[in-house]
N, C-alpha and C positions, 0 to 999 in steps of 0.2 A: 504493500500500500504506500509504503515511501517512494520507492524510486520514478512510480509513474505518477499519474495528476487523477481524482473524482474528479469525473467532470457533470458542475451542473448547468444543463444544457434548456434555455428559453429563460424567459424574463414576468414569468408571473407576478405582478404585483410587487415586483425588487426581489423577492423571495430568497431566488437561487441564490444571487450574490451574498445574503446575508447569513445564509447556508456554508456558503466557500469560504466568508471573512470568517468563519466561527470555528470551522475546522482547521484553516491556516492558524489562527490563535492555538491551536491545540496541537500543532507540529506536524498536521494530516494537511499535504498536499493537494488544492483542490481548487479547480475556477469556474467561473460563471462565465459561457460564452452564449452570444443569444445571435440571433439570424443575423439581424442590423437595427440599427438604431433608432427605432419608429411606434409612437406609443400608440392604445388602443384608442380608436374613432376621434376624436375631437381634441385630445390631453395631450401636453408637453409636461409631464412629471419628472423629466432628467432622474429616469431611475438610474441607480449605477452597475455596473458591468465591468468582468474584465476583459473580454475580448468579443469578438464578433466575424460574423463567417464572409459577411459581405457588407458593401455599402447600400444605402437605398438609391442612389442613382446610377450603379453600374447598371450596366444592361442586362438582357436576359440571358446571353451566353454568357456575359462573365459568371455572373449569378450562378448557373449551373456548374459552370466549371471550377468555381470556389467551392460548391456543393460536396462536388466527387473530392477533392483536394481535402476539404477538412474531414470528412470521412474516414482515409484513407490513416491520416494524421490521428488521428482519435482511434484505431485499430493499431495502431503503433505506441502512441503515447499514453493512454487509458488504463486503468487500472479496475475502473467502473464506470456506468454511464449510467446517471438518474438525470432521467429528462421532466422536464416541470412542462406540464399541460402540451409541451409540442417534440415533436422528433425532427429532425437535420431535414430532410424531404418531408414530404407527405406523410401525414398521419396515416391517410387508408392505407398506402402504398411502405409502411416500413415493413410490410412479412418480403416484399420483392427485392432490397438490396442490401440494405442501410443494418437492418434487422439479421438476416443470416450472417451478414460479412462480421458485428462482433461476438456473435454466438457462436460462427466457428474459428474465431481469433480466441474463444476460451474469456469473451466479458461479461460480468453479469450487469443485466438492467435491470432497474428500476423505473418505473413511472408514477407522478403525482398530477393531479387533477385539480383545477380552476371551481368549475362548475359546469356552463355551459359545452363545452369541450368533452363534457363523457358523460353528460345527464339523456336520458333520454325522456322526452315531454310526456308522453303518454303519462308514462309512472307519475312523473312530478304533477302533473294535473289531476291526478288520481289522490292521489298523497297531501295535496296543499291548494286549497278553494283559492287561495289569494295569490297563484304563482302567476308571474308577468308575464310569459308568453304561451300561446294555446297550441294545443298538438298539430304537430306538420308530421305528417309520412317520410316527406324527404330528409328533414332532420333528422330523423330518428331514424331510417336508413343508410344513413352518413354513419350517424354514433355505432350502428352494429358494426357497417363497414370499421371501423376503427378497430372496437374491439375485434371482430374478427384476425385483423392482421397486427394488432402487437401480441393478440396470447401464444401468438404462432413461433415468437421469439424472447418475448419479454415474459417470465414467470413472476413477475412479482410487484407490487401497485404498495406503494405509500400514500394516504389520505385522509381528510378527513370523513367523520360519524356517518353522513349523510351520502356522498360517493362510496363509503366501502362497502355500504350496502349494497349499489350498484353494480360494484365491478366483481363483488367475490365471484359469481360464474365463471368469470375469463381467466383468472390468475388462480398458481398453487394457494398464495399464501398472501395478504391484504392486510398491512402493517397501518397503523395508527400514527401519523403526522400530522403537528400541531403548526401553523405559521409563526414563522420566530421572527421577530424583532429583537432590536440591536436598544437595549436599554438606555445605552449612552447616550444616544442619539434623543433621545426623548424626556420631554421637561417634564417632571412630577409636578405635578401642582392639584393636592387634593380638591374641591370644592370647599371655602370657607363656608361652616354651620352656621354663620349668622347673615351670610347676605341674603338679603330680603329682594333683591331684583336678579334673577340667574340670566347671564345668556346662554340659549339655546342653539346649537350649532348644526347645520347641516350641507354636507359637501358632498354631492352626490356626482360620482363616475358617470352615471348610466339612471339619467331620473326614472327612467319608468319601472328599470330593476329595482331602485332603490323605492317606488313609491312616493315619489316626490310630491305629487299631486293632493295624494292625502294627507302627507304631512303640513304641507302651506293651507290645506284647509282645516286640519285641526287648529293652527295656529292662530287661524283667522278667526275660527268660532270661540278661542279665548280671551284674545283681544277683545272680542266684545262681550264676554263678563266680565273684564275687567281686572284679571289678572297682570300683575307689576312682574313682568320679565320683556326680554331681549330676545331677538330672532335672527340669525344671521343664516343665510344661505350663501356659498360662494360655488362660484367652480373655474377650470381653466388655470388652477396654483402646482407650482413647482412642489416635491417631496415637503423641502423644506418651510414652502411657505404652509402647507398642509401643517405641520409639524407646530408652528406657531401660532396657527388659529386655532388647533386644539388645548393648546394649553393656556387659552384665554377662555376658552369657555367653563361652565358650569353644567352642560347637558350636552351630550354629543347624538343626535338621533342618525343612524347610521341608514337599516332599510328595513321594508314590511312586507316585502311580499316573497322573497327567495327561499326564505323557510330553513337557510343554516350559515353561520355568520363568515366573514371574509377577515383578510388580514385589519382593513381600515377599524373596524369594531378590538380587536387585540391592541393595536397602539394608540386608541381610543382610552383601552381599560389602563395600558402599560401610562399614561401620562394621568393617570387616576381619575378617571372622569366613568361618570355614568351613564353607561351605551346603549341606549334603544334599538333593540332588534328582534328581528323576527325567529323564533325556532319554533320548529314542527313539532306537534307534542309527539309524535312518535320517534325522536331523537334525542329530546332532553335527557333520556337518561343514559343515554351514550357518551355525553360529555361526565368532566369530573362533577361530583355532587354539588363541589362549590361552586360552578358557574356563577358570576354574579352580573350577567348581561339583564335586564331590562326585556323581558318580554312581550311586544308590542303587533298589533297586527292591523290592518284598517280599519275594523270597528271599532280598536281599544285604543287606538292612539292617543285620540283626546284627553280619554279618562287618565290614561296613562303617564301623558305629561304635565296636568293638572297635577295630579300628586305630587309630583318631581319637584314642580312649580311653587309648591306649597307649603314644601317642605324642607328645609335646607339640612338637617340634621340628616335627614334621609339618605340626600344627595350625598352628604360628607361620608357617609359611610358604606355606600354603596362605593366609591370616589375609593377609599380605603381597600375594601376588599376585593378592587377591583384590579389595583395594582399587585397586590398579594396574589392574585391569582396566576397571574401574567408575569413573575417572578420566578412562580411556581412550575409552570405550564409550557410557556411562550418564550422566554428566554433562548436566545439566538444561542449559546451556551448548554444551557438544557436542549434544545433539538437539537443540536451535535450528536452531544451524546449517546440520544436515542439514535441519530440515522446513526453512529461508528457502530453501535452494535444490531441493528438491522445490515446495516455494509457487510461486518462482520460473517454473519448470518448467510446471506445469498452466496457470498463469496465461497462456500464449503454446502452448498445447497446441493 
């Protein structure tokens, strides 16, 4: 495991890279390389990375021919290959090159999951009355396609409560990964128990995923009872300015309708704040007992931040056990650990 490099490969959420700077800290050899430098739909987050396969304006022939190159590079220099939500090529398409070439080079892979990227809608609209997007065929013949060709080379899936339900069909064995964050990087600032005016913060990726719509109408229907708080919606901020508007707030309302929470809700809790989000009751008890997320859905929203609103002792101690958790749980340090001996594990599988 020294002489070569883990490679974690795609750009989920910063994820990977936070993953590599945590294992580097630990003497274990390991980078974050992602396709090229290009965020999801509308966002410049300047996540960071340590290398990449390509530029986003070479052409299409270089593009491919960077493709086969670092391939070829990573069956040389790999030790392991855990890919986060994407593979080098084509997802449907890794049982056809990518997939055999480090199975018989002797590499084991891992895969980790986003959400949309290995959920299939049918299930999720079965499962969750409030999930944001309605059952397509075609979608969810893409996701078989998917699975179909990494179980064919990849034995083994790290993810989170809600995907590992989905994917235990295709894989031997379906390890438990929690999104780490980098504690350093994040301001603690509990909720002081005596302010009587909280701002309420919400910075939505993907409004419809996150519910946006219902949130600014719960907010509006408080306003006119006349509740004393703040309401801040932003989007279009760098990591770091992300970073800083959390730790100005006193509520952080994260999303209501996906049904299992994402990295933003973890350094939400990790900067001690109180995170409004959605979980499916048939997953809550998949997570650790002390969850201390906020569970919120479109009907309960209102009621739900009316309390919050009401209550500042509440907030301070949800704010508390919120970073306790994420300490505990979430620590870029702590998922080290757990992937070294998951690594561990496949590597003699």
């Amino acid at each position: 495991m020294q002489d070569k490099y883990i490679l974690q490969y795609g750009s989920l959420a910063g994820w990977p890279y936070k993953v590599a700077h945590a294992l580097r800290e630990k003497g274990i050899n390991s980078k974050n390389v992602i396709f090229y430098d290009k965020d999801v739909h509308d966002l410049s987050r300047n996540l960071p990375y340590d290398g990449s396969v390509c530029h986003p304006d070479d052409s299409t022939f270089k593009k491919i021919g960077s493709i086969f190159k670092f391939i070829e590079q990573v069956k040389n220099e790999c030790s392991i290959v855990h890919y986060h939500s994407s593979n080098i090529f084509f997802r449907e398409l890794h049982s056809l090159y990518e997939g055999p070439k480090f199975r018989k080079a002797g590499i084991p892979m891992l895969i980790s999951f986003g959400g949309g990227d290995a959920r299939f809608l049918k299930q999720a609209n079965e499962l969750n009355p409030y999930f944001y997007k309605p059952y397509s065929r075609k979608i969810d013949t893409i996701i078989k396609l998917r699975y179909s060709s990494w179980k064919q080379n990849i034995r083994f899936c790290a993810t989170d409560p809600e995907l590992g339900e989905v994917a235990k069909p295709y894989f031997d064995k379906v390890f438990t990964f929690r999104q780490p964050v980098i504690l350093d990087e994040i301001n603690l600032k509990v909720p002081d128990a005596n302010n009587t005016c909280p701002r309420i913060l919400h910075i939505p990726t993907e409004p419809k995923v996150k519910g946006t719509e219902e949130i600014v109408a719960a907010v509006e229907n408080l306003k006119k009872k006349g509740l004393n708080f703040e309401f801040v919606l932003k989007r279009q901020l760098t990591q770091k300015e992300v970073y800083q508007e959390i730790s100005n707030c006193d509520v952080y309302v994260d999303e209501l309708r996906c049904g299992s929470h994402g990295v933003t809700a973890v350094e939400t809790m990790a900067a001690g704040k109180p995170t409004v989000t959605f979980i499916r009751e048939d997953l809550i008890d998949k997570f650790p007992e002390e969850l201390p997320l906020v569970n919120a859905n479109p009907d309960t929203i209102e009621k739900v931040l009316e309390e919050l609103i009401l209550d500042a002792q509440l907030r301070h101690n949800i704010g508390k056990a919120s970073r306790a958790y994420v300490e505990k749980y979430h620590d870029s340090r702590v998922v080290a650990d757990d992937l070294i001996e998951i690594y561990k594990e496949i590597e003699h599988a």
